[in-house]
C-alpha positions as CSV (number, residue, x, y, z in Angstrom):
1,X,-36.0,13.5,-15.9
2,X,-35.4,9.9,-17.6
3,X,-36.5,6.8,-15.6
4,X,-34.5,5.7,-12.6
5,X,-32.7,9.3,-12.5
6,X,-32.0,10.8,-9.1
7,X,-34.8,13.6,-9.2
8,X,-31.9,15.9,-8.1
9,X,-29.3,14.7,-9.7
10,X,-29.4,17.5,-13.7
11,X,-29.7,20.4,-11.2
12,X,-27.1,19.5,-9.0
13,X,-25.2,18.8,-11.7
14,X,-25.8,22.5,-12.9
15,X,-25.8,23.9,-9.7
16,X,-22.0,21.9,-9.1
17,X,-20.6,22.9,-12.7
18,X,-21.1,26.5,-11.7
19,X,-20.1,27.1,-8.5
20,X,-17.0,24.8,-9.6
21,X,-16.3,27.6,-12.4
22,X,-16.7,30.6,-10.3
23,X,-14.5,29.2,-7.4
24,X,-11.7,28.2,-10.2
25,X,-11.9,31.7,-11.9
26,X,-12.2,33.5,-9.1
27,X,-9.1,31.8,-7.3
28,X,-7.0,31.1,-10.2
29,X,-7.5,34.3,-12.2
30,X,-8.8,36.8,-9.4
31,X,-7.7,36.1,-5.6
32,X,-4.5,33.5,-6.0
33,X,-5.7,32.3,-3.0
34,X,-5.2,28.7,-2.8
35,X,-2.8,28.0,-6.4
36,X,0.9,28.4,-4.7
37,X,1.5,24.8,-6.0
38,X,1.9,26.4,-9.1
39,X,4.9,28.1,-9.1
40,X,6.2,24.3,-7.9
41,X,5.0,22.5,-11.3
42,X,5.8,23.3,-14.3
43,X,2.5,24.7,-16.5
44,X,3.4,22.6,-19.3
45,X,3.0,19.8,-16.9
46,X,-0.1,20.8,-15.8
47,X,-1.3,21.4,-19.1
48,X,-0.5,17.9,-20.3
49,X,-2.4,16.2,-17.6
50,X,-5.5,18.3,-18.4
51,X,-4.9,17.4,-22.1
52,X,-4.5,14.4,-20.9
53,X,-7.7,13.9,-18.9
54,X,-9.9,15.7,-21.6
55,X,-8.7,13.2,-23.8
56,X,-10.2,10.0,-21.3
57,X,-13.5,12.0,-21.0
58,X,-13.6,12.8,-24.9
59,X,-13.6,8.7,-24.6
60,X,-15.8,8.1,-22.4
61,X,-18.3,10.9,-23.5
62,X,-18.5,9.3,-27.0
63,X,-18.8,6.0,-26.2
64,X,-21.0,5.9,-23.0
65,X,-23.5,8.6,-24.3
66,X,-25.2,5.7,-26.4
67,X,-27.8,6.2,-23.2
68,X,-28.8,9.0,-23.1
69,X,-28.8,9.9,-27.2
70,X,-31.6,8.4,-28.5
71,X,-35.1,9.2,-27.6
72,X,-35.7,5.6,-25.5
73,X,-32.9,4.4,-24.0
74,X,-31.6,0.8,-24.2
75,X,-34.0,-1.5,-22.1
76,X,-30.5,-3.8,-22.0
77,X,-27.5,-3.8,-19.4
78,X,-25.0,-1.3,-21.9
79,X,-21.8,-3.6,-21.7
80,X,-20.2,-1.9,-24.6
81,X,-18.3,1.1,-25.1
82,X,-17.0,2.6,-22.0
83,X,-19.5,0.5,-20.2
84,X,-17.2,-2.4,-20.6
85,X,-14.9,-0.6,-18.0
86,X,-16.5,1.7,-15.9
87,X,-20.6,1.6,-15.1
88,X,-20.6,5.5,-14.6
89,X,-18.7,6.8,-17.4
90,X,-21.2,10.1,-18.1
91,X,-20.2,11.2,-14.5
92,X,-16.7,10.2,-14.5
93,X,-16.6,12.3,-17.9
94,X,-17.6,15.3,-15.7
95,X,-15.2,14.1,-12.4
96,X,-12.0,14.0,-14.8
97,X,-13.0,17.7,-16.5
98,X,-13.1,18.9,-13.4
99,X,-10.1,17.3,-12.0
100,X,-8.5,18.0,-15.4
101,X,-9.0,22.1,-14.7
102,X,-8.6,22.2,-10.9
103,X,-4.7,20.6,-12.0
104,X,-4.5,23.2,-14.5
105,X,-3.6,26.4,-12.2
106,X,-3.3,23.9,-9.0
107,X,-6.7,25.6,-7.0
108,X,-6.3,23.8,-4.2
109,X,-10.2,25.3,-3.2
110,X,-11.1,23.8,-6.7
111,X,-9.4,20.2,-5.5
112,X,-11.4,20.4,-2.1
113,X,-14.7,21.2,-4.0
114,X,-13.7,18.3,-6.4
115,X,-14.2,15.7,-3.1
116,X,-18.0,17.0,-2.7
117,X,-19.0,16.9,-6.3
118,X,-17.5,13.4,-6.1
119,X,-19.4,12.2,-3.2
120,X,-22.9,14.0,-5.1
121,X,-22.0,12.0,-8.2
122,X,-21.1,8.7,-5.8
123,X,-24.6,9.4,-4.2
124,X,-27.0,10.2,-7.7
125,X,-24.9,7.0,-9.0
126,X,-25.8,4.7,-6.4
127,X,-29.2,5.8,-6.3
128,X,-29.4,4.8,-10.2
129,X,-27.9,1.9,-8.9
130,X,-30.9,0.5,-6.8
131,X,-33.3,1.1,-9.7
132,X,-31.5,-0.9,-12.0
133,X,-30.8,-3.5,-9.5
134,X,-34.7,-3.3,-9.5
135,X,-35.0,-3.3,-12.9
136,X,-32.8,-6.2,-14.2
137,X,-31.7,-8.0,-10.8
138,X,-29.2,-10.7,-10.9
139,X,-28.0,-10.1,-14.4
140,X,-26.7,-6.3,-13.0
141,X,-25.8,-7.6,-9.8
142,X,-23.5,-9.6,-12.3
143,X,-22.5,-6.4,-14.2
144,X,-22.0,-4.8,-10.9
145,X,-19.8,-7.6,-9.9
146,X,-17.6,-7.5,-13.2
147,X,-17.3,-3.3,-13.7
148,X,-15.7,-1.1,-11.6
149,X,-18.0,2.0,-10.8
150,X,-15.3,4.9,-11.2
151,X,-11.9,2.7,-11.5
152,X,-12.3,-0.1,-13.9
153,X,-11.4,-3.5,-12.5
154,X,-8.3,-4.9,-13.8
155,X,-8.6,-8.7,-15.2
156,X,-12.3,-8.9,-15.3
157,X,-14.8,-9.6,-18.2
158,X,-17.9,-8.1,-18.4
């Protein structure tokens, strides 16, 4: 665990990515039990959105993954890259995957999941949050007040 990470927030991270699998294989592929939608849109639609949302996270994977690559991590507010938009982009990355696949086959149990693996992400995000509120005060307050945390803002300069 790096500095200022939630102490649960890799395993629940884990723990999230596979229960989110074996709910979307299991109703998808197995049980149908939730993916009626389906028949309603057409898969080539459903397809492109998940091509479509890969794509942002193939974004916002290589550009906001400048933190956590290198052995020490920047001791600098990251304002580049996807940083300039969004101050989460490593956990929107996983958020848009996931929404990306639950659109796919239309699992409505997937979509549901989806709103509790946003709300650990909103939770191990605001508790980096604090420590680098700690860490660099008004200059992130100023970041903070600039960058969206999952939407970016539209008009601002960071």
């Amino acid at each position: 665990m790096r500095e200022g990470e939630h102490p649960v927030g890799d395993l629940g991270q884990w723990i999230s990515l596979g229960v989110f699998l074996t709910v979307w294989i299991v109703d998808s592929f197995v049980l149908h039990t939730s993916t009626f939608l389906a028949h309603f849109v057409p898969l080539a639609v459903r397809l492109v959105f998940l091509g479509l949302t890969l794509v942002a996270a193939g974004y916002l994977f290589r550009s906001g993954h400048v933190v956590v690559s290198h052995e020490h991590p920047p001791n600098t507010i990251v304002r580049s890259g996807a940083f300039r938009y969004v101050r989460h982009p490593l956990y929107l990355v996983s958020l848009l995957a996931y929404l990306g696949v639950a659109v796919s086959t239309l699992s409505l149990l997937c979509l549901g999941l989806l709103v509790g693996i946003f709300v650990f992400h909103n939770h191990i995000a605001s508790y980096e949050e604090m420590f680098l509120r700690a860490k660099f005060g008004e200059e992130y307050k100023r970041y903070q007040g600039s960058t969206g945390k999952w939407v970016p803002r539209i008009g601002s300069t960071s």
